[in-house]
Backbone as a ProteinNet text record, in pm:
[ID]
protein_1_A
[PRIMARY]
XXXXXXXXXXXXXXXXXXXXXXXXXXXXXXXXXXXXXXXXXXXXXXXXXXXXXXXXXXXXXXXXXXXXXXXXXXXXXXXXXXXXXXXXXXXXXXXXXXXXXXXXXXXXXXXXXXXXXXXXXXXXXXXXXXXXXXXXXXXXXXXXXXXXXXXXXXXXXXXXXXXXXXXXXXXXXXXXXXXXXXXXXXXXXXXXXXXXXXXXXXXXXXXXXXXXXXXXXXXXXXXXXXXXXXXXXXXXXXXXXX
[TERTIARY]
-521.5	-408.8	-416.9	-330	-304.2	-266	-364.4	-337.4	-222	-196.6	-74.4	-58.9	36.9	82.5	164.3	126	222.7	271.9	390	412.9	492.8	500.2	575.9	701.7	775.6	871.1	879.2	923.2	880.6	1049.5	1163	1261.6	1281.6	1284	1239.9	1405.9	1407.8	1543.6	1636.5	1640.4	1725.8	1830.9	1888.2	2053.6	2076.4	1960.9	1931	1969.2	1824.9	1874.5	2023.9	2012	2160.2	2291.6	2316.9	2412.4	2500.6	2450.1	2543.2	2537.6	2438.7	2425.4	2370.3	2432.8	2393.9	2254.1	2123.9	2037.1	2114.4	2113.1	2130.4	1989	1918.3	1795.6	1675.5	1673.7	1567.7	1631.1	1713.2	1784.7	1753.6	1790.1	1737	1559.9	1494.9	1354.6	1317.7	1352.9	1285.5	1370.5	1448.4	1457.7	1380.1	1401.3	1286.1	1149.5	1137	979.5	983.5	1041	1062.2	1045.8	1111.5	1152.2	979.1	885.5	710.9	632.4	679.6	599.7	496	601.3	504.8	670.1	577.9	621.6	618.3	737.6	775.3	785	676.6	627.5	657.4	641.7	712.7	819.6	911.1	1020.4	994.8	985.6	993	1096.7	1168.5	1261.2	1249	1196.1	1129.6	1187.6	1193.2	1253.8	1172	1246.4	1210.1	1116	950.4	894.1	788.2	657.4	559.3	501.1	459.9	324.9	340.3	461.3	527.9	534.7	555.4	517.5	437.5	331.4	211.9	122.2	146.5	55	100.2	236.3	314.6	255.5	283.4	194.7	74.1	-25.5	-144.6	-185.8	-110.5	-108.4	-77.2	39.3	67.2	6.1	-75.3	-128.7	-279.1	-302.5	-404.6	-382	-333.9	-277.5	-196.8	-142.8	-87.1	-72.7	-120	-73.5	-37.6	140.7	181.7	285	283.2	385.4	510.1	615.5	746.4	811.9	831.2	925.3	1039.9	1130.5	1272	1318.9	1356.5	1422.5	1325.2	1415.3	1302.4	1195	1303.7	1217.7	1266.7	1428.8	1520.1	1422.9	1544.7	1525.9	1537.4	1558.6	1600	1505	1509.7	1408	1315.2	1450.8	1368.1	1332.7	1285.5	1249.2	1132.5	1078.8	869.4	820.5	862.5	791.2	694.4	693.6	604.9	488.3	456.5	386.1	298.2	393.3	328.5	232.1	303.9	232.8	78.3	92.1	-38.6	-128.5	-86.9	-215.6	-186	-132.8	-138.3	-255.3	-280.8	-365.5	-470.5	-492.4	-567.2	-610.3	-528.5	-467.9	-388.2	-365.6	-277.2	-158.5	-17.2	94.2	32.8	61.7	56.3	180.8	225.2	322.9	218.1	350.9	312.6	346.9	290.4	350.2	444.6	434	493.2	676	636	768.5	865.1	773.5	790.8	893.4	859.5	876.2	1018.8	1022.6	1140.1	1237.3	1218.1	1304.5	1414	1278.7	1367.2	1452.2	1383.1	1474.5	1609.7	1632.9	1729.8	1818.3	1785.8	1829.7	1889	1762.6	1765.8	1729.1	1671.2	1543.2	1674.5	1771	1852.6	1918.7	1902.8	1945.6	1811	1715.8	1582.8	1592.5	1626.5	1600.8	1463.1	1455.8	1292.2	1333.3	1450.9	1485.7	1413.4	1471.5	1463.7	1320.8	1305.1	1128.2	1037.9	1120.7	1037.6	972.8	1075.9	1106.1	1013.2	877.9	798.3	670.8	697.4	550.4	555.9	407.4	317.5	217.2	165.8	40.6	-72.1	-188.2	-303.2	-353.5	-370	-365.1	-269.5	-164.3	-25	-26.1	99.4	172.8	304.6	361.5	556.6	588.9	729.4	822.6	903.3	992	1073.9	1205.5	1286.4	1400	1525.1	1578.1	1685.5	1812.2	1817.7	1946.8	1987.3	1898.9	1918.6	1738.8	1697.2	1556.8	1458.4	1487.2	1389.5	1301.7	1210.2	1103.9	1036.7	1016.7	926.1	793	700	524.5	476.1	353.2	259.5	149.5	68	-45.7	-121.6	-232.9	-317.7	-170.3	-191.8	-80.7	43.9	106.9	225.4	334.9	443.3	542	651	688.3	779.2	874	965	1157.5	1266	1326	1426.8	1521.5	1603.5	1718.1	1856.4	1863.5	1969.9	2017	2043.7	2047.4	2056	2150.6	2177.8	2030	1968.1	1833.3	1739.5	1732.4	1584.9	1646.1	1749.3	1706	1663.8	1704	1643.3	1511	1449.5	1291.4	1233	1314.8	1243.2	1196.9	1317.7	1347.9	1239.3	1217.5	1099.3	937	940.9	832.3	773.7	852.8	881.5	791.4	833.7	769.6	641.2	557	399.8	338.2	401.6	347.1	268.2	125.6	69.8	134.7	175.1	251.3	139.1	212.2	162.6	279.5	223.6	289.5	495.5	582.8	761.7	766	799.6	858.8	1028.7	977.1	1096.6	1201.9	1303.7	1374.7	1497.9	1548.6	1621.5	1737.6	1819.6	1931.2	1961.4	1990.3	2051.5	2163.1	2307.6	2403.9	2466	2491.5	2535.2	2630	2698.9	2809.8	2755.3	2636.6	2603.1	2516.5	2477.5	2476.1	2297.8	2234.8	2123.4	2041.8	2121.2	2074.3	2035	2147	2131.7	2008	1989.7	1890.9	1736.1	1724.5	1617	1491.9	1474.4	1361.1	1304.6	1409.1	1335.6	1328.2	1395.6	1344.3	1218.9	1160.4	1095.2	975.4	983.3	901.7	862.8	969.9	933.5	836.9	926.4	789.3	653.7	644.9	494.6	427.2	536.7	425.7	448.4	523.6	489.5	518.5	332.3	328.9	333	293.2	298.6	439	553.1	687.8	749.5	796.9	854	1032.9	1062.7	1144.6	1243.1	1410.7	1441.6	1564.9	1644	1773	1861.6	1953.4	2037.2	2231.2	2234.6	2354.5	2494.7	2615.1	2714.7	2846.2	2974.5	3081.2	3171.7	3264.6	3296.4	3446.6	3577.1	3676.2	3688.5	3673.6	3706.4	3595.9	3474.3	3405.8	3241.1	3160.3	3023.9	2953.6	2850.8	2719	2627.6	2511	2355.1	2311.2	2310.6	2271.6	2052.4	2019.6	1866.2	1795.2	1700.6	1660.2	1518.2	1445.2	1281.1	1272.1	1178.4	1122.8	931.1	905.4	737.1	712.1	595.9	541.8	509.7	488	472.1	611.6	643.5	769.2	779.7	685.9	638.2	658.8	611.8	628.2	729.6	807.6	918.3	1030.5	1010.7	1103.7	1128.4	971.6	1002.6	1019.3	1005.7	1078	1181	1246.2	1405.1	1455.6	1369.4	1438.3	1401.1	1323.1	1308.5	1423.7	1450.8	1603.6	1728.1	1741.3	1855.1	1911.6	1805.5	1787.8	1766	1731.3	1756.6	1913.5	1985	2069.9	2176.7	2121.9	2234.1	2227.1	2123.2	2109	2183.7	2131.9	2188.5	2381.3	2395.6	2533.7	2623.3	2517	2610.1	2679.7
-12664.2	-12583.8	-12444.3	-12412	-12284.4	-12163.4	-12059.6	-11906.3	-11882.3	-11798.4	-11742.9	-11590.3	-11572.3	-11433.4	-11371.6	-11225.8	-11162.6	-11035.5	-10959.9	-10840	-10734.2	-10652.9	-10544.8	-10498.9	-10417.2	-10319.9	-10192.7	-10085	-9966.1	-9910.8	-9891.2	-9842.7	-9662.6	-9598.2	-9420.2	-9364.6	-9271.9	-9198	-9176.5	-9032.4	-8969.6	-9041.3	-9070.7	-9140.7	-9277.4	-9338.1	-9431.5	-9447.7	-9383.2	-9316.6	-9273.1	-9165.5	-9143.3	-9204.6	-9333.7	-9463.6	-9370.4	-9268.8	-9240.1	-9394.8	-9442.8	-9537.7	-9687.8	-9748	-9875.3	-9983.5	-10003.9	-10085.5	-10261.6	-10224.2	-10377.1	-10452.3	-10381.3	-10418	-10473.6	-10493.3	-10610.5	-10747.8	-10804.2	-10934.2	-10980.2	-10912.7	-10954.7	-10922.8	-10861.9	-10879	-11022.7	-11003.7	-11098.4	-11256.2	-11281.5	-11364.7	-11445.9	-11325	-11322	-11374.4	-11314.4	-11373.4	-11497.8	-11532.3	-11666.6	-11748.8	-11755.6	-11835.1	-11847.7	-11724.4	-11783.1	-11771.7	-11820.6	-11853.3	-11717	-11584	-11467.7	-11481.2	-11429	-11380.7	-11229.5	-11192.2	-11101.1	-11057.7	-10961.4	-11017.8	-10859	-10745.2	-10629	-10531.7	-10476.4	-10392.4	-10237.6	-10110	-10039.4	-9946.4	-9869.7	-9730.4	-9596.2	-9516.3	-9367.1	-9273.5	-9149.6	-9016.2	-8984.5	-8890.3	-8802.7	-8682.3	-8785.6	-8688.8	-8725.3	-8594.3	-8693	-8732.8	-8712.9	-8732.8	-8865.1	-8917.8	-9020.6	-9127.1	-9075.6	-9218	-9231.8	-9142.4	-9137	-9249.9	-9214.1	-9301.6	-9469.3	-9481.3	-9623.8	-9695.9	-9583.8	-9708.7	-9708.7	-9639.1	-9683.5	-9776.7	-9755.9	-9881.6	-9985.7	-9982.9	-10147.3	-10225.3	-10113.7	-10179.8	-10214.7	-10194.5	-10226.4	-10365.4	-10397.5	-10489.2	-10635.9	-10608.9	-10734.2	-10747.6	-10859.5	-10864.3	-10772.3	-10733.9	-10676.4	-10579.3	-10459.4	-10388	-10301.5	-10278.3	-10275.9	-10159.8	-10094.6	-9903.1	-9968.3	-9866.2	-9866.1	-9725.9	-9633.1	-9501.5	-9407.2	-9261.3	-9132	-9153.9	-9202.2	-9204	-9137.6	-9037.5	-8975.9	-8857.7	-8785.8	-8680.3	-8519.3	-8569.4	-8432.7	-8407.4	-8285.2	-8222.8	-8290.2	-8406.2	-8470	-8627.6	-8627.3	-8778.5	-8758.8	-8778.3	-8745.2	-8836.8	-9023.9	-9106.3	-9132	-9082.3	-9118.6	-8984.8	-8924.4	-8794.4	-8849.2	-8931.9	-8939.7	-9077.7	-9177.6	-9326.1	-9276.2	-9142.3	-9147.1	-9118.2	-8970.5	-8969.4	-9080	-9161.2	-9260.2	-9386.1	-9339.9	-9433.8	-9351.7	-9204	-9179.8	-9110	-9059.5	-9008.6	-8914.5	-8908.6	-8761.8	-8814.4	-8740.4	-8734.4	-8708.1	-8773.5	-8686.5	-8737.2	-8704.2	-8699.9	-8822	-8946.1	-9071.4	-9103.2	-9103.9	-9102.5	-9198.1	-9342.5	-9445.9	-9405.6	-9362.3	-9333.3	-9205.6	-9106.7	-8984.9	-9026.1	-9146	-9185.7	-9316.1	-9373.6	-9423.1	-9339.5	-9222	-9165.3	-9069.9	-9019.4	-8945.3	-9025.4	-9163.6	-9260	-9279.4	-9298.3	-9288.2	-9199.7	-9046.1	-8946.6	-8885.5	-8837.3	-8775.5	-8639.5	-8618	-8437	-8323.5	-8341.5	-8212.9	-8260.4	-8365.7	-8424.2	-8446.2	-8448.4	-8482.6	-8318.7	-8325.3	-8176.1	-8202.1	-8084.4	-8062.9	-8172.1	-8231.8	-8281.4	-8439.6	-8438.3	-8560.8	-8620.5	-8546.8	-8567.6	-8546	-8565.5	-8557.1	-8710.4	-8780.4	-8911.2	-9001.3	-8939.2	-8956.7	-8931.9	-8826.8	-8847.9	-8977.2	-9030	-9149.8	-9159.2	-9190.4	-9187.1	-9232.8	-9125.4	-9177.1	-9331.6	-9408.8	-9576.6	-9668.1	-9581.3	-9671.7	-9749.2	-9877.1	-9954.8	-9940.9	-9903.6	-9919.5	-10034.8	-10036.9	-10116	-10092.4	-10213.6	-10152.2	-10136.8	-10103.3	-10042.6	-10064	-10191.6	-10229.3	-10164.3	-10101.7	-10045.1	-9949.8	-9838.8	-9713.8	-9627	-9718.9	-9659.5	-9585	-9509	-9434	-9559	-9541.1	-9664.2	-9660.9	-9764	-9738.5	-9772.6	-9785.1	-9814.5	-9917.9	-9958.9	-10035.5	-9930.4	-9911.6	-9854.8	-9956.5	-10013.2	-10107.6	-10189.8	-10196.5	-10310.1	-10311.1	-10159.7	-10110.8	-10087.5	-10157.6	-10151.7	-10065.2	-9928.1	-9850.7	-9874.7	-9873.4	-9897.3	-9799.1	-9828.3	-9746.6	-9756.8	-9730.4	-9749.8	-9828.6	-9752.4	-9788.4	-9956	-10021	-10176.2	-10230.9	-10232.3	-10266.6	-10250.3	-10133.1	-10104.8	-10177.6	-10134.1	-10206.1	-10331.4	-10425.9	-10611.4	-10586.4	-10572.6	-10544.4	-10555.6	-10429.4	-10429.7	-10534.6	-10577.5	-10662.6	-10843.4	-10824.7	-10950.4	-10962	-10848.2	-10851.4	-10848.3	-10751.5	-10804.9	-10922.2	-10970.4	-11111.4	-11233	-11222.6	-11291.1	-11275.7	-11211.6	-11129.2	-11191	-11211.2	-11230.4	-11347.1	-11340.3	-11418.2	-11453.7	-11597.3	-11666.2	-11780.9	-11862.2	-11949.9	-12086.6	-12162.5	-12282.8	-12246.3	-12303.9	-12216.3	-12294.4	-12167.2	-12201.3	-12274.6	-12362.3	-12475.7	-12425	-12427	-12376.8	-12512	-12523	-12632.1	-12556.1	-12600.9	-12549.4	-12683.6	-12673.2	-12756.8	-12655.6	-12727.6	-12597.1	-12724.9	-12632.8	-12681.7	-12586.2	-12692.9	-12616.9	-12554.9	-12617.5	-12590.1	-12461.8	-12388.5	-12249.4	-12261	-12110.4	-12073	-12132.8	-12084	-12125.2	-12246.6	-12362	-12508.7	-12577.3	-12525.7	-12574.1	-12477.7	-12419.2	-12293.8	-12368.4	-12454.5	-12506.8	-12599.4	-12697.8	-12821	-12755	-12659.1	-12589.9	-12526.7	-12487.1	-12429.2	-12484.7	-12649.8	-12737	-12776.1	-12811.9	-12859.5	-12721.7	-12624.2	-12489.1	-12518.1	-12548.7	-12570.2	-12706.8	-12798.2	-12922.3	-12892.9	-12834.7	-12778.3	-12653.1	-12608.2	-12417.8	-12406.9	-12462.4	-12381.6	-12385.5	-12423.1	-12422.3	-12312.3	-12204	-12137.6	-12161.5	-12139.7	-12225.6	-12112.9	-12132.7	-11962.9	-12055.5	-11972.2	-11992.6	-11831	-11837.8	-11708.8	-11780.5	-11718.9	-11726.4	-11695.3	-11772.9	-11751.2	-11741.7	-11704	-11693.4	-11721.8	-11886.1	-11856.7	-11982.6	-11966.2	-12052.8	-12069.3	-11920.4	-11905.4	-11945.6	-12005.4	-12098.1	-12005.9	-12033.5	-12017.3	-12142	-12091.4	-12179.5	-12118.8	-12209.2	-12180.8	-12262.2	-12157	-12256.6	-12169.6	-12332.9	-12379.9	-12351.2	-12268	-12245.2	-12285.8	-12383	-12393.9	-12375.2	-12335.7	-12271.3	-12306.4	-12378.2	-12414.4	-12459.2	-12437.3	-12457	-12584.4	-12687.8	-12865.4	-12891.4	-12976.9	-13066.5	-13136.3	-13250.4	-13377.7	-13302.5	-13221.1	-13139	-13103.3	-13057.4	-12990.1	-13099.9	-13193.3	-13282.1	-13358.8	-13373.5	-13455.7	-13303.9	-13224.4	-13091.5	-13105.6	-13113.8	-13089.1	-13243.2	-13351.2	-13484.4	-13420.8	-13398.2	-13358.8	-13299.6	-13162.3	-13107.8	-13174.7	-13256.7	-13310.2	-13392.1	-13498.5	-13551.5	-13476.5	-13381.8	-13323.5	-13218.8	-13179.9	-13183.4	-13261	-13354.7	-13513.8	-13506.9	-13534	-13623.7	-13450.5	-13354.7	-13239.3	-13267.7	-13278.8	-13257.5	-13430.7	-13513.3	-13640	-13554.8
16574	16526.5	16586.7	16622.2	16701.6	16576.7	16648.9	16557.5	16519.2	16444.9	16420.1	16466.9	16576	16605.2	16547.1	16528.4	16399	16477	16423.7	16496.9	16344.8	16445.3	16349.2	16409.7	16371.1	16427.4	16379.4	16476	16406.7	16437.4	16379.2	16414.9	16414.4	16499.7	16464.1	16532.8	16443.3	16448	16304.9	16301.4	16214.9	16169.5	16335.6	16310.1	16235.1	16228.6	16156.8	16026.2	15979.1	15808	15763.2	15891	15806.4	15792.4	15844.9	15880.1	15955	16044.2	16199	16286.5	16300	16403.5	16320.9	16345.2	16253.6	16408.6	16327.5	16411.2	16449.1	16606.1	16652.2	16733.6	16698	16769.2	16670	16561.9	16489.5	16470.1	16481.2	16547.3	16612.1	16736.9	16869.9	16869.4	16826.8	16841.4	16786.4	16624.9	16537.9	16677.8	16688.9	16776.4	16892.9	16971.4	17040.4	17083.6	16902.4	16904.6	16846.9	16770.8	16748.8	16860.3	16938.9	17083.5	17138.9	17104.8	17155.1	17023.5	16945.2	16855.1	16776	16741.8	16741.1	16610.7	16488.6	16351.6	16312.3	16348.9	16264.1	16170.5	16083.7	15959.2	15903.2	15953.3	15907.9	15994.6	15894	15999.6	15910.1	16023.9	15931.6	15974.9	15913.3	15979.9	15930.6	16050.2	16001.7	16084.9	16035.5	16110.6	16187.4	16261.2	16359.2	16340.8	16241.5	16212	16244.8	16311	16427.8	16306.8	16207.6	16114.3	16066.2	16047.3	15947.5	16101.3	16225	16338.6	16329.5	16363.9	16383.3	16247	16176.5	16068.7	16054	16100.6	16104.8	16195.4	16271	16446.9	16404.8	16395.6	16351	16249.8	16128.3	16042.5	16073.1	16165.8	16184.8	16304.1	16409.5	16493.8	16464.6	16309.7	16325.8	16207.3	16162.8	16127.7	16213.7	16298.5	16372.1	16509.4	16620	16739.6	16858.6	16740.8	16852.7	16786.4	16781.6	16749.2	16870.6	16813.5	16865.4	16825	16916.9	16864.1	16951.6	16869.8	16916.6	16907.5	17000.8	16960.8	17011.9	17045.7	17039.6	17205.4	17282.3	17412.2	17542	17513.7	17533.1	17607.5	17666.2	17727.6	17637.5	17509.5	17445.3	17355.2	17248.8	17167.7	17083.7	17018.6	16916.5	16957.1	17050.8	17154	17138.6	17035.3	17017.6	16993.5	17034.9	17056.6	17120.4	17247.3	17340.5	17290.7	17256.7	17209.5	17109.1	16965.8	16878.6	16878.5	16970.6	17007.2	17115	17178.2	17210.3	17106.2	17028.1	16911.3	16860.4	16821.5	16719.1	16811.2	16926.1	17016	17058.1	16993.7	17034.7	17223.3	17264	17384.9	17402.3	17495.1	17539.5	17630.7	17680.3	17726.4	17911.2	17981.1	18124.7	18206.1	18335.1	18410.2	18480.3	18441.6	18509	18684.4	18782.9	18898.4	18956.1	18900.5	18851.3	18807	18702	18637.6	18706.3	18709.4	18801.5	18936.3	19021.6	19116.4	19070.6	19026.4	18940.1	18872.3	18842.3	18816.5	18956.3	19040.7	19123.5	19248.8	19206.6	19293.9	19235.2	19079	19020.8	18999.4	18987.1	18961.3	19139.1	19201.8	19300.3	19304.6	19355.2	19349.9	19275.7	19319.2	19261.2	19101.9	19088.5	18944.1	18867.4	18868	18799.7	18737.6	18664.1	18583.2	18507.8	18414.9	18341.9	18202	18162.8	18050.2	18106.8	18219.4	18237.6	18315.4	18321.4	18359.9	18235.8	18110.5	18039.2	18016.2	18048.3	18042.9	18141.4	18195.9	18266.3	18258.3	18093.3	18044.4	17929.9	17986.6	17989.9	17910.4	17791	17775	17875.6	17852.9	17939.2	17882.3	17977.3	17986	18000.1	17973.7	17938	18059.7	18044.1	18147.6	18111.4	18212.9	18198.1	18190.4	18108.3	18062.6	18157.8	18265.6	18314.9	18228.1	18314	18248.5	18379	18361.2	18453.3	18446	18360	18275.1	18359.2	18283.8	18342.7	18384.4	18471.3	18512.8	18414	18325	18297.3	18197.8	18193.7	18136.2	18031.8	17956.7	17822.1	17904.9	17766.6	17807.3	17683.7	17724.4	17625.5	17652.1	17542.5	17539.4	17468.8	17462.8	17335.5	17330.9	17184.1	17118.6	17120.8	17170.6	17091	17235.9	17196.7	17288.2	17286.1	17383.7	17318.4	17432.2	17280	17418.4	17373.2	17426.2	17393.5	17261.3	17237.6	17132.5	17106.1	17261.2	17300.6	17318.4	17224.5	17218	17345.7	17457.7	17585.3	17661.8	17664.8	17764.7	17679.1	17534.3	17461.8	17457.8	17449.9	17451.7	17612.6	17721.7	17853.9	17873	17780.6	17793.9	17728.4	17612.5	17545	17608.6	17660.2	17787.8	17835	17904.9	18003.4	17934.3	17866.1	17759.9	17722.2	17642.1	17609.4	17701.1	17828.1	17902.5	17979.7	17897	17898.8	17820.5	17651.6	17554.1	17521.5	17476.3	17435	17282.7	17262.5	17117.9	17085.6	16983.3	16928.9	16899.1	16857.7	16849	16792.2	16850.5	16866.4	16760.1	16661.5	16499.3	16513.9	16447.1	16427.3	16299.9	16295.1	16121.8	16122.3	16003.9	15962.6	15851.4	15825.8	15777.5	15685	15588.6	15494.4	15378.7	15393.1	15370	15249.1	15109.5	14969.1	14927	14800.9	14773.8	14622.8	14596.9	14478.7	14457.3	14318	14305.2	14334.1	14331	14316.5	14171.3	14104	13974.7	13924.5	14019.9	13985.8	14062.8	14173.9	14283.3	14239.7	14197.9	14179.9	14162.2	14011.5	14023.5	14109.1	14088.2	14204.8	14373.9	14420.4	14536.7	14490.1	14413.2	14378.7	14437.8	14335	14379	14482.6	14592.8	14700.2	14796.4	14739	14820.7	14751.7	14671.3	14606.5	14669.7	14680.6	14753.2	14888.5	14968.8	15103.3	15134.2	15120.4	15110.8	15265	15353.5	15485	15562.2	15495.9	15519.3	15456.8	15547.6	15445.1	15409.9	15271.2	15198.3	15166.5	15215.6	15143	15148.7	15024.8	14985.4	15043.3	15093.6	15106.5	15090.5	14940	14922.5	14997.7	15019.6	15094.5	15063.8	15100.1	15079.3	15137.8	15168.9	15284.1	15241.5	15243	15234.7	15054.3	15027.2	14874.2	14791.4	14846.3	14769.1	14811.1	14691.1	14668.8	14740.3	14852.8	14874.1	14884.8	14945.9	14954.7	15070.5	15156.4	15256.2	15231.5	15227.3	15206.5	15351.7	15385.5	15559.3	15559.9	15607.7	15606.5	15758.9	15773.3	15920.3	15903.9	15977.7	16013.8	16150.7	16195.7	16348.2	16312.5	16226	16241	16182.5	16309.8	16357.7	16202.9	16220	16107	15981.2	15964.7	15834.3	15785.1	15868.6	15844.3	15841.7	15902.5	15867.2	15703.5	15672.2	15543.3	15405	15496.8	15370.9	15370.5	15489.4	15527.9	15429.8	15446.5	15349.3	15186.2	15192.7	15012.3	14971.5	15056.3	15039.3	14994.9	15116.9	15095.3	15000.1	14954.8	14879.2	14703.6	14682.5	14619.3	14579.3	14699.8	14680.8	14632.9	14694.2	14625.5	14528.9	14470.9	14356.6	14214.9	14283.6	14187.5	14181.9	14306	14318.1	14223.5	14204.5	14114.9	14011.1
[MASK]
++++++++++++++++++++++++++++++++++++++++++++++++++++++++++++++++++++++++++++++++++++++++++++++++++++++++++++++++++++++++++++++++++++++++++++++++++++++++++++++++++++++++++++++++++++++++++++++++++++++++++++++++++++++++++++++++++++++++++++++++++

């Protein structure tokens, strides 16, 4: 039986909190990782404050696999990702020659201003993320992958990421969709999560053609397993719905 890979997400930016900008980018991660068998097991969203990154990334990289920033990798004042992911690793900021050199290919010597070369400091150890988008690049340092925000460039990096990653056995999920309520199904779902714990078992209520459902979701890395959950279901639905 193969390990289980776990990750985090770290979402950073003001605009966040304050519902200026609504996140399209833990979707597409948690996806993602699905597709190699790596569980997304925490999301977090924090301001534009170094003390409060700083302690997140460290907590969560010492906790799982692989952790994931989004935001704050910009050319302007309050872009203090890359700053706070080095102390949070224990390191310092330097002018990457790598990136340095990707940028003025992109920009061009009279457009590379001091903003935008900020966008080129690197933590010491780091590796760049490319950045097909719009050149300027995230990094991995240790565990922790920093991208951008910007949904269009970070699924990009993540793309590319993605296909680095050490996973584990590709989580399978199953869908079984009822017309019947939470309340009616509650215990005997209950049950079947109790006789199969390594399946995880979730109900998320729906609304859709005037009418109340529940569509039932089990998700497990054994095929075999998951199949005779997915029959317990159904069969339990039946027999509720006589």
């Amino acid at each position: 039986m193969s390990r289980e890979f776990t990750a985090a997400m770290v979402v950073i930016g003001n605009e966040i909190l304050s519902g200026r900008t609504q996140d399209k980018n833990i979707n597409y991660v948690a996806c993602k990782l699905v597709e190699i068998g790596v569980r997304l097991r925490e999301v977090r969203i924090v301001p534009d404050v170094e003390s409060e990154i700083i302690s997140t990334v460290r907590e969560l990289k010492s906790k799982h696999d692989y952790v994931f920033t989004s935001g704050g990798i910009g050319p302007t004042h309050d872009d203090i990702t890359a700053q706070c992911v080095a102390k949070a690793c224990n390191t310092v900021l330097e002018q990457n020659k790598d990136a340095y050199d990707i940028l003025l290919d992109y920009y061009g010597i009279e457009e590379l201003t001091d903003a935008r070369l900020r966008m080129a400091q690197i933590p010491v150890g780091g590796a760049l993320i490319l950045n097909p988008v719009s050149a300027a690049p995230g990094f991995q340092i240790d565990n922790v992958y920093v991208m951008a925000g910007v949904p269009k460039i970070m699924q990009a990096m993540m793309d590319h990421v993605a296909m680095h990653l050490d996973g584990g056995t590709v989580i399978q999920s199953r869908t079984v969709e009822t017309r019947l309520r939470e309340s009616v199904i509650a215990r005997d779902l209950g049950d079947i999560q109790e006789k199969y714990q390594s399946v995880d078992v979730g109900s998320y209520p729906y609304f859709k053609d005037g009418q109340l459902g529940v569509n039932i979701v089990l998700r497990s890395d054994d095929g075999n397993l998951l199949s005779r959950a997915e029959q317990d279901v159904i069969e339990m639905v039946d027999r509720l719905s006589e």
